[in-house]
C-alpha positions as CSV (number, residue, x, y, z in Angstrom):
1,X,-9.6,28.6,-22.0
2,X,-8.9,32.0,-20.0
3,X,-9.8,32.4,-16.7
4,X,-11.3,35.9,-17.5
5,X,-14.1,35.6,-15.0
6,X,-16.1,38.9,-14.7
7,X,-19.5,38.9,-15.1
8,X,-19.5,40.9,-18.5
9,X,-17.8,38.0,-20.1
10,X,-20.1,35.3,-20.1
11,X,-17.7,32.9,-21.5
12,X,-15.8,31.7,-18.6
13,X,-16.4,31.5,-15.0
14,X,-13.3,31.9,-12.2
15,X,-11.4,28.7,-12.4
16,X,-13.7,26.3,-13.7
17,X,-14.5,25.1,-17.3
18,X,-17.8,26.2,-17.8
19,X,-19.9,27.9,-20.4
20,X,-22.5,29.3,-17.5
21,X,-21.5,32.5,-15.8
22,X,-24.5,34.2,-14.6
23,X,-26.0,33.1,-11.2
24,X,-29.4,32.6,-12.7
25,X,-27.8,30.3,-15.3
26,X,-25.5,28.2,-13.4
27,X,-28.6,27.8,-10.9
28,X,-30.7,26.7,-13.8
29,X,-28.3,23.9,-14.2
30,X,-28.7,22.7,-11.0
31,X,-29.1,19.2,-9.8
32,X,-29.9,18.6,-6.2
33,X,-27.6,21.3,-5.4
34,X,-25.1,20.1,-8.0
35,X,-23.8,21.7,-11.5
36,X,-22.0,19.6,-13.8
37,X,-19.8,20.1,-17.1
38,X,-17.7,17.4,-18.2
39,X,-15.8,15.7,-15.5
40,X,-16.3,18.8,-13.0
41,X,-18.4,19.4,-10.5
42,X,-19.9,22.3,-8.9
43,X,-22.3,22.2,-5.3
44,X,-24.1,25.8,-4.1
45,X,-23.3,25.4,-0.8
46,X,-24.8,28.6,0.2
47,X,-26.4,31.6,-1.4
48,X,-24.2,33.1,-3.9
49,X,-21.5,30.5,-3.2
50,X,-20.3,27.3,-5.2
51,X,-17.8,24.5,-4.5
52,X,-15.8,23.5,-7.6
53,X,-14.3,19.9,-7.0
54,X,-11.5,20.3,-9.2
55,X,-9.7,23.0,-7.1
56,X,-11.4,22.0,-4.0
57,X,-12.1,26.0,-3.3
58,X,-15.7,27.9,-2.9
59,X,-16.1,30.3,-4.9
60,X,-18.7,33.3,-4.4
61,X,-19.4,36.4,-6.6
62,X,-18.5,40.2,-5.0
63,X,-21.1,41.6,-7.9
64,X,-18.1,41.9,-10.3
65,X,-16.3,39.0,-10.5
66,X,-16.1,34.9,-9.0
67,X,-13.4,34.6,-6.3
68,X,-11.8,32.0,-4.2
69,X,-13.4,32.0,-1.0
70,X,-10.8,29.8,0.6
71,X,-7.1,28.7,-0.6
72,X,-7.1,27.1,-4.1
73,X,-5.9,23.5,-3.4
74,X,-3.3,23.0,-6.8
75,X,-2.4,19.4,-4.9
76,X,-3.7,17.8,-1.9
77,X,-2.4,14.5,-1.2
78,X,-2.2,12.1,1.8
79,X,-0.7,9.0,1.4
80,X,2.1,7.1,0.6
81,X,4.7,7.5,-2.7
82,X,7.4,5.1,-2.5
83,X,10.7,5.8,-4.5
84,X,13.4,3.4,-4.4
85,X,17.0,3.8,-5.9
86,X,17.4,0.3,-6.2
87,X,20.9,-1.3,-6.8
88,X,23.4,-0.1,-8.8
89,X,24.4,-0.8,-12.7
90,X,20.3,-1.9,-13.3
91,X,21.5,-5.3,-11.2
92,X,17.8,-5.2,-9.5
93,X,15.6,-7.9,-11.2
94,X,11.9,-8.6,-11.1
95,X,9.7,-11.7,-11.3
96,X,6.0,-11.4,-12.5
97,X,3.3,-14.4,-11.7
98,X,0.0,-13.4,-12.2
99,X,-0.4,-9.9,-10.8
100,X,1.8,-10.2,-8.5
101,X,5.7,-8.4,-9.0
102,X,8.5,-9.6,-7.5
103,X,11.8,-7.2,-6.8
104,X,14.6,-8.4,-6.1
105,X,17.3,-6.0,-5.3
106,X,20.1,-8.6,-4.9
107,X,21.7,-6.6,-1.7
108,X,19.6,-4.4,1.4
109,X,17.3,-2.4,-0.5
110,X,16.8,-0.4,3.1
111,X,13.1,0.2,3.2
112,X,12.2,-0.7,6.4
113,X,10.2,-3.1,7.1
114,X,6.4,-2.9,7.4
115,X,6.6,0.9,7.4
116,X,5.4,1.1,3.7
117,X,3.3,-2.0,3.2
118,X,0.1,-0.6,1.1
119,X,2.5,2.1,-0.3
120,X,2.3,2.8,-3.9
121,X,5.9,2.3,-5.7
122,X,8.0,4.0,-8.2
123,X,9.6,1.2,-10.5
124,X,11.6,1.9,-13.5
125,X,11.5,-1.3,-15.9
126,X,14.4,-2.5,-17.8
127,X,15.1,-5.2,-19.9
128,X,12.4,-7.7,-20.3
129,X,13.7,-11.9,-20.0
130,X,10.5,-13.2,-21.0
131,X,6.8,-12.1,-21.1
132,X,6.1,-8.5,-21.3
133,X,6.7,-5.4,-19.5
134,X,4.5,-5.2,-16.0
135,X,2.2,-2.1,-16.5
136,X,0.6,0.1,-13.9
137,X,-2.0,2.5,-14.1
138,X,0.3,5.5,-14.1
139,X,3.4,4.5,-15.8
140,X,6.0,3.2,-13.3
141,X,3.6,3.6,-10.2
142,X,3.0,0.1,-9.1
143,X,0.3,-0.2,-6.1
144,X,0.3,-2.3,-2.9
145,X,4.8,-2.3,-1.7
146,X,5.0,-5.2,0.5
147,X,8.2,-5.8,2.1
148,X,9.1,-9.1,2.2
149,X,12.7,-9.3,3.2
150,X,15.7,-7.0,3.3
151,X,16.7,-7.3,-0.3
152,X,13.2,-8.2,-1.8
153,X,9.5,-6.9,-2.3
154,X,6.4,-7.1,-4.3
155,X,4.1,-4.8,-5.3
156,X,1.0,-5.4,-8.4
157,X,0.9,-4.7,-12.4
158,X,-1.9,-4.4,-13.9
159,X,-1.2,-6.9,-16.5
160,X,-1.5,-10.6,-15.7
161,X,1.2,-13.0,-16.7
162,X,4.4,-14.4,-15.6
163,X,7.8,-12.8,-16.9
164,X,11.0,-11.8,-15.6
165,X,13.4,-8.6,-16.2
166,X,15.5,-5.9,-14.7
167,X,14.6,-3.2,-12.8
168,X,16.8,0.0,-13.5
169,X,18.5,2.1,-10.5
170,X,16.6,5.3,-10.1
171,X,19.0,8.2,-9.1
172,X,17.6,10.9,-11.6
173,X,14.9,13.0,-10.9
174,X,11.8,11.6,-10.9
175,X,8.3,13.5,-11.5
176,X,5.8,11.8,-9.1
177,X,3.4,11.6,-11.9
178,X,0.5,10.9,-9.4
179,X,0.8,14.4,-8.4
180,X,1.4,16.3,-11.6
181,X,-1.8,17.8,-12.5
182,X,-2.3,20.7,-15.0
183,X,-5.0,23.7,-14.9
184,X,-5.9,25.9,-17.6
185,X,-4.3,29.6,-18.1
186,X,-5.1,32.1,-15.7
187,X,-5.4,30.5,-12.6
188,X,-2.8,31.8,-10.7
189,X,-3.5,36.2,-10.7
190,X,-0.8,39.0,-9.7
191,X,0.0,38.9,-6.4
192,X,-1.3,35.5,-5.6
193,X,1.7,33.5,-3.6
194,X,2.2,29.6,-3.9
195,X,2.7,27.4,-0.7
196,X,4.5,23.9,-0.4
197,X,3.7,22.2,3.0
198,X,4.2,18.1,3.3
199,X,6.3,15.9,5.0
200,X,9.2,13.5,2.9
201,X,10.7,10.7,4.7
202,X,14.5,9.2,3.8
203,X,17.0,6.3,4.8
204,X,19.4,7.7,7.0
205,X,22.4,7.7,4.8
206,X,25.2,10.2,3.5
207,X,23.6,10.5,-0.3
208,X,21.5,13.6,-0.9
209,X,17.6,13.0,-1.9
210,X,16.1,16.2,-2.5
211,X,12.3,16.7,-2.8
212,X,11.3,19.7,-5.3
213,X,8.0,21.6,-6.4
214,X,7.8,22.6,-9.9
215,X,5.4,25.3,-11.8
216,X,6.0,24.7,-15.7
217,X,9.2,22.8,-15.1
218,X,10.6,25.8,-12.8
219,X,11.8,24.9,-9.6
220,X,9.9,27.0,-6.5
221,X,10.7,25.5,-3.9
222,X,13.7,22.9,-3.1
223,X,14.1,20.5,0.4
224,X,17.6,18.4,0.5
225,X,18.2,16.0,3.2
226,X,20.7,13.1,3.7
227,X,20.8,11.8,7.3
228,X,17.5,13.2,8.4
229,X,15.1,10.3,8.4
230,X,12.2,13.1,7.9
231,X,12.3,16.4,5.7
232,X,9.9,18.8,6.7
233,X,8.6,20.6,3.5
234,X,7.7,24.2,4.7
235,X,7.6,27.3,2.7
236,X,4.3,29.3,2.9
237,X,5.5,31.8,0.0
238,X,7.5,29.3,-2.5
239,X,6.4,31.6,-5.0
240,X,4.6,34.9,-5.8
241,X,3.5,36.4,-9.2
242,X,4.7,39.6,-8.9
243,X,3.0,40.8,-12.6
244,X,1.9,39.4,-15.3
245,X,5.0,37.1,-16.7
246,X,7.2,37.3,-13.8
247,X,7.4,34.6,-10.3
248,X,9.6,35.0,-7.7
249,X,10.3,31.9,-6.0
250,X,11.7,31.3,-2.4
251,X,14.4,28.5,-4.0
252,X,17.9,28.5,-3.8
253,X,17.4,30.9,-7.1
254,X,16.5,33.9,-6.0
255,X,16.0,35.7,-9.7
256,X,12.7,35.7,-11.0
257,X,11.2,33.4,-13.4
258,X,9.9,34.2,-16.9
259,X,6.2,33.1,-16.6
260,X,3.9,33.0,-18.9
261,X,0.1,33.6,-17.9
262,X,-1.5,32.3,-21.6
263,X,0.0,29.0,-21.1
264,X,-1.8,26.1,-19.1
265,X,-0.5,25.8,-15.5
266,X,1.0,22.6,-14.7
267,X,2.1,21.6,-10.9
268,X,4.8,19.0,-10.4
269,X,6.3,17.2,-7.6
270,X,9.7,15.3,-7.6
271,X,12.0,13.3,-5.9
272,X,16.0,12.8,-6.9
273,X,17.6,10.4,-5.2
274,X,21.9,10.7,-5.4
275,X,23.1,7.0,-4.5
276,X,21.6,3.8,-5.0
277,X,20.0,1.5,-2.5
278,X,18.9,5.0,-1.0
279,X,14.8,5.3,-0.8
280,X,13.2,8.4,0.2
281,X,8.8,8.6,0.9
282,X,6.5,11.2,0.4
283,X,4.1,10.9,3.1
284,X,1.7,14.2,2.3
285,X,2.0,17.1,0.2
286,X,-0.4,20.3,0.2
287,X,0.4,23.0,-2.8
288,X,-2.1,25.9,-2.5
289,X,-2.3,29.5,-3.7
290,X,-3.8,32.2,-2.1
291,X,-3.6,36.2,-1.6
């Protein structure tokens, strides 16, 4: 659905789903203060002006149009998203009992210890031994990291059994699924910039883990580090839409990107990891767009 949202099209309201456009209508729909379609939310929070949960952005009408009242919130995450390399040639191995996975990494896996406990973990299953493969709630996301000793920890499946596998080494990219979320067409308008602020943690070694932002698979903003043990991700105009199919991003390509504005939007983080046995952490991660 477009994001046409002036007042003359009564279709669509400024970045939210919605068939109710005029103020009389949405307020109609109200619910203690509360409008609902679907799985979204909006709350008046003051005359004229409306909080939509799923860009976490008030909204008010100027008398022609709905605009963002404050930044537009694409990702908003804090927390922690573990992503280990593991060991090399797929050698890590896993033991499930009940809930509960076992890795085994076989030598130092180098997450430190404690540090990460409660983490969620990134875990790329290989061959299955016996019983079927552990599952997670987003594929390959496993919740609660425990360390447990240099070489080993456990994290939980969903799935309930006992088996035993492999664990693949992880050093290709890696989409932090968790924080890929896609918006309808539209929402980000000519002249609107894109900013990446968050912080990445590492192992202090001499193999590269870079930490990129992506809009539609196009890289907008890129953060390398290989000794630092923290990455600072910093870049308050990744990306600016400078008409209506072309973004410039503040990467280490400078030429523009073909962009188009019919197509959904869909905002990506990830993590590539050069070496194995190499781990790297994001800690928080804030993508918002703005004039």
């Amino acid at each position: 659905m477009s994001y046409d949202h002036r007042l003359d099209n009564p279709d669509t309201l400024a970045f939210a789903v919605t068939n109710a456009i005029e103020q009389s209508s949405l307020d109609s729909g109200l619910v203690n203060d509360k409008y609902s379609w679907g799985d979204q939310t909006a709350e008046k929070v003051g005359k004229g002006l409306y909080y939509f949960d799923d860009i976490k952005s008030v909204l008010y009408s100027n008398g022609e149009e709905y605009v963002a009242g404050t930044p537009i919130k694409l990702i908003d995450f804090q927390g922690q998203l573990v992503v280990p390399a593991l060991a090399a040639a797929n050698a890590a191995t896993y033991s499930q009992s009940g809930n509960v996975l076992t890795v085994n990494n076989g030598v130092a896996h180098n997450i430190p210890a404690t540090v990460f406990n409660g983490a969620t973990v990134y875990l790329a299953i290989g061959t299955v031994s016996t019983g079927v493969a552990p599952t997670a709630t987003v594929a390959n996301f496993f919740a609660n990291f425990q360390y447990v000793s240099a070489t080993a920890f456990t994290c939980l499946a969903t799935n309930s059994q006992d088996g035993t596998g492999a664990v693949n080494t992880n050093t290709s990219p890696t989409i932090l699924l968790p924080l890929s979320k896609t918006y309808a067409a539209g929402l980000i308008e000519v002249g609107r910039n894109i900013s990446v602020l968050g912080v990445v943690s590492n192992n202090n070694s001499v193999g590269v883990k870079t930490f990129n932002t992506l809009i539609n698979g196009f890289v907008v903003h890129n953060a390398q580090a290989s000794t630092a043990v923290n990455t600072l991700l910093g870049s308050v105009n990744a990306a600016t839409l400078i008409n209506n199919n072309k973004m410039v991003r503040a990467s280490t390509i400078a030429t523009p990107i073909t962009f188009d504005p019919t197509q959904n939007l869909t905002v990506s983080a990830r993590i590539d990891i050069a070496a194995a046995n190499d781990w790297m952490c994001l800690e928080s991660l804030r993508i918002i767009t703005g004039k």
